[in-house]
N, C-alpha and C positions, 0 to 999 in steps of 0.2 A: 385212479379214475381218469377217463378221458377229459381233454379239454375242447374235444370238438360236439357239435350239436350231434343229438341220438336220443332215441325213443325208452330207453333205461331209466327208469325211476329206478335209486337205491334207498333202501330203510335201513334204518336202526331200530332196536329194541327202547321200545314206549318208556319212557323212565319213570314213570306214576299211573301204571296201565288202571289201578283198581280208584283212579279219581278220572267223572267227565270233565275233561277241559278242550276249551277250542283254539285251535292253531289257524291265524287267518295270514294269506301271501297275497300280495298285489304285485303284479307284473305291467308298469306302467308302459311297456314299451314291446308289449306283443306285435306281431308281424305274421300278416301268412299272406298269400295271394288270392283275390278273386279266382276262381274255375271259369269265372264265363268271359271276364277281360283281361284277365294274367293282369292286371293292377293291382298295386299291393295295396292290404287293407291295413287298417292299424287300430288295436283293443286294448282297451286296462283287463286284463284277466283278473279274476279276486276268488281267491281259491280259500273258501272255510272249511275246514276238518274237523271232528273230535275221534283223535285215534283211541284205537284198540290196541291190539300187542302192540303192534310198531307206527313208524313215524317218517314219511318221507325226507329224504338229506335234501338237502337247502340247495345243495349247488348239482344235482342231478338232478332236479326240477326245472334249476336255470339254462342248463344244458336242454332238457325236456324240451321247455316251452321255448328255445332257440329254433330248433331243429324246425319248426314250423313256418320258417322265415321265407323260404323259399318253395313251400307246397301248396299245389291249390284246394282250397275249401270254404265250402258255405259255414256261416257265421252258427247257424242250428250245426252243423256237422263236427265242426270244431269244439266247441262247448261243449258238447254232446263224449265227444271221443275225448277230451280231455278229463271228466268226470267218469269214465269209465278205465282207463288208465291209471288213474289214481286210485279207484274204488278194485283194480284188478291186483294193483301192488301191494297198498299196506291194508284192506280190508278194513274201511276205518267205522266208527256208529254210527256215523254221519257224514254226510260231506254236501257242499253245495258249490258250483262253478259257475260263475256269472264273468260272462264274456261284453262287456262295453264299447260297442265298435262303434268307429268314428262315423262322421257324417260323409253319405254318399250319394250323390245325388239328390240331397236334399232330404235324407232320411236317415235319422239313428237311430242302429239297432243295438239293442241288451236282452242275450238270451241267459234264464235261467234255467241251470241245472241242479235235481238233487237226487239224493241217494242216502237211504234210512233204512238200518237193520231191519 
């Protein structure tokens, strides 16, 4: 596996596919840039799952959610495409993406995302 930033989500096979359990990640130190001032913005990502077959790998997510460091996007846009990325790769029964973005201008945004069989 690479160690540079990339849009690859890798799985493995679900190890108790026929029990629901939730898998929750927090990403304290997300980064992507404003589209309309190229100023970086900065979010706790908090990614809750309960997989199906498989299970996204740990360190292809961190690479994942690197790779956004330096692209521009709206805070709805991002959430958004990062909850469908994950619901594209391991096909989970659930999932929900909640993007926490800092304060800009005087305003803090938290967009949720979900996605249910």
């Amino acid at each position: 596996m690479s160690t540079r930033p990339n849009k690859q989500l890798e799985t493995f096979p679900n190890p108790a596919p026929g029990r629901d359990y939730s898998i929750d990640f927090e990403c304290p130190e997300f980064t992507c840039v404003c589209p309309m001032t190229g100023q970086p913005d900065f979010a706790v990502i908090k990614i809750t799952y309960v997989p199906d077959a498989t299970c996204v790998e740990l360190k292809s997510l961190k690479l994942y959610l690197w790779s956004y460091r330096d692209e521009g996007a709206f805070h709805e846009a991002v959430t958004n495409r990062i909850l469908d990325d994950l619901v594209k790769a391991v096909a989970p029964r659930s999932a929900t993406v909640v993007g926490d973005f800092a304060i800009r201008g005087g305003i803090r945004t938290i967009v949720t995302a979900r996605h249910s069989k």
